[in-house]
N, C-alpha and C positions, 0 to 999 in steps of 0.2 A: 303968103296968103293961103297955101294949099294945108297950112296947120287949123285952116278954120272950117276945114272938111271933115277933122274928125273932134278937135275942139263943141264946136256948136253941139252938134248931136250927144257927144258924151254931157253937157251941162245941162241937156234936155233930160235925158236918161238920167243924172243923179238927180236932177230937180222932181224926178216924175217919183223917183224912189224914194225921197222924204217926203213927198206927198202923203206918197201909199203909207209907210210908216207912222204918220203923223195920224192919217184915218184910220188904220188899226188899230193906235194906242185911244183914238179919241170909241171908236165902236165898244171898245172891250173896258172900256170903263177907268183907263187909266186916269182922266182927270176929271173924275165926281165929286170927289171930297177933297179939296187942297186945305180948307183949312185943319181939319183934323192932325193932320201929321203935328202942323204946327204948332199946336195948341197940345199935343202930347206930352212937350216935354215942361211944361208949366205946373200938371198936376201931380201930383204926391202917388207914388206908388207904395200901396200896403209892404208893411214889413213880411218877410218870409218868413213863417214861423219854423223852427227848428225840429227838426226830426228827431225823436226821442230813437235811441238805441239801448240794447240789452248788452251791459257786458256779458261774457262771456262767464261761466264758471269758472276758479282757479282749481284745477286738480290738485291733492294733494298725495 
Protein backbone atom coordinates (compact mmCIF):
# COMPACT_ATOMS: atom_id res chain seq x y z
CA UNK A 1 0.00 0.00 0.00
CA UNK A 2 3.00 2.52 0.59
CA UNK A 3 3.50 2.24 -3.68
CA UNK A 4 0.28 4.47 -3.69
CA UNK A 5 2.27 7.31 -2.00
CA UNK A 6 4.03 7.87 -4.82
CA UNK A 7 1.83 6.14 -7.56
CA UNK A 8 -1.40 8.50 -6.95
CA UNK A 9 0.69 11.76 -7.26
CA UNK A 10 2.75 10.69 -10.14
CA UNK A 11 -0.79 9.93 -12.25
CA UNK A 12 -1.88 13.30 -10.93
CA UNK A 13 1.34 15.01 -12.24
CA UNK A 14 1.05 13.00 -15.86
CA UNK A 15 -2.70 13.61 -15.99
CA UNK A 16 -2.11 17.47 -15.22
CA UNK A 17 0.70 17.39 -17.96
CA UNK A 18 -1.68 16.17 -20.83
CA UNK A 19 -3.83 18.53 -19.81
CA UNK A 20 -1.48 21.49 -20.17
CA UNK A 21 -0.34 19.96 -23.62
CA UNK A 22 -3.71 19.36 -24.80
CA UNK A 23 -4.50 23.50 -23.86
CA UNK A 24 -1.42 24.54 -25.67
CA UNK A 25 -2.08 22.65 -28.73
CA UNK A 26 -5.98 23.57 -28.45
CA UNK A 27 -4.66 27.82 -27.84
CA UNK A 28 -2.15 27.74 -30.66
CA UNK A 29 -4.37 26.72 -33.18
CA UNK A 30 -3.44 23.23 -33.65
CA UNK A 31 -7.12 21.87 -34.21
CA UNK A 32 -8.80 24.78 -36.50
CA UNK A 33 -9.12 23.19 -39.53
CA UNK A 34 -9.28 19.17 -39.32
CA UNK A 35 -10.94 18.85 -42.43
CA UNK A 36 -8.44 20.47 -44.77
CA UNK A 37 -5.61 18.10 -44.20
CA UNK A 38 -8.16 15.54 -45.38
CA UNK A 39 -9.58 16.69 -48.06
CA UNK A 40 -5.79 17.65 -49.57
CA UNK A 41 -5.14 14.63 -50.84
CA UNK A 42 -8.53 14.27 -53.12
CA UNK A 43 -7.41 17.37 -55.25
CA UNK A 44 -5.25 17.42 -58.34
CA UNK A 45 -1.99 18.95 -57.85
CA UNK A 46 -0.90 21.29 -61.09
CA UNK A 47 1.87 19.52 -63.14
CA UNK A 48 5.46 21.17 -62.52
CA UNK A 49 6.45 22.67 -65.40
CA UNK A 50 9.97 21.82 -66.46
CA UNK A 51 12.76 24.18 -66.12
CA UNK A 52 14.27 25.06 -69.49
CA UNK A 53 18.16 24.86 -69.37
CA UNK A 54 20.98 26.25 -71.73
CA UNK A 55 23.36 23.57 -73.05
CA UNK A 56 26.53 24.59 -72.76
CA UNK A 57 28.74 25.49 -75.83
CA UNK A 58 30.87 22.68 -77.30
CA UNK A 59 34.37 24.08 -77.69
CA UNK A 60 36.15 23.11 -80.54
Amino acid sequence: MEILHIAVPAAILLVAFAIGIFWWAVRHGQFDDLERQGMNILLDEEPKKAKKTKKPDAES
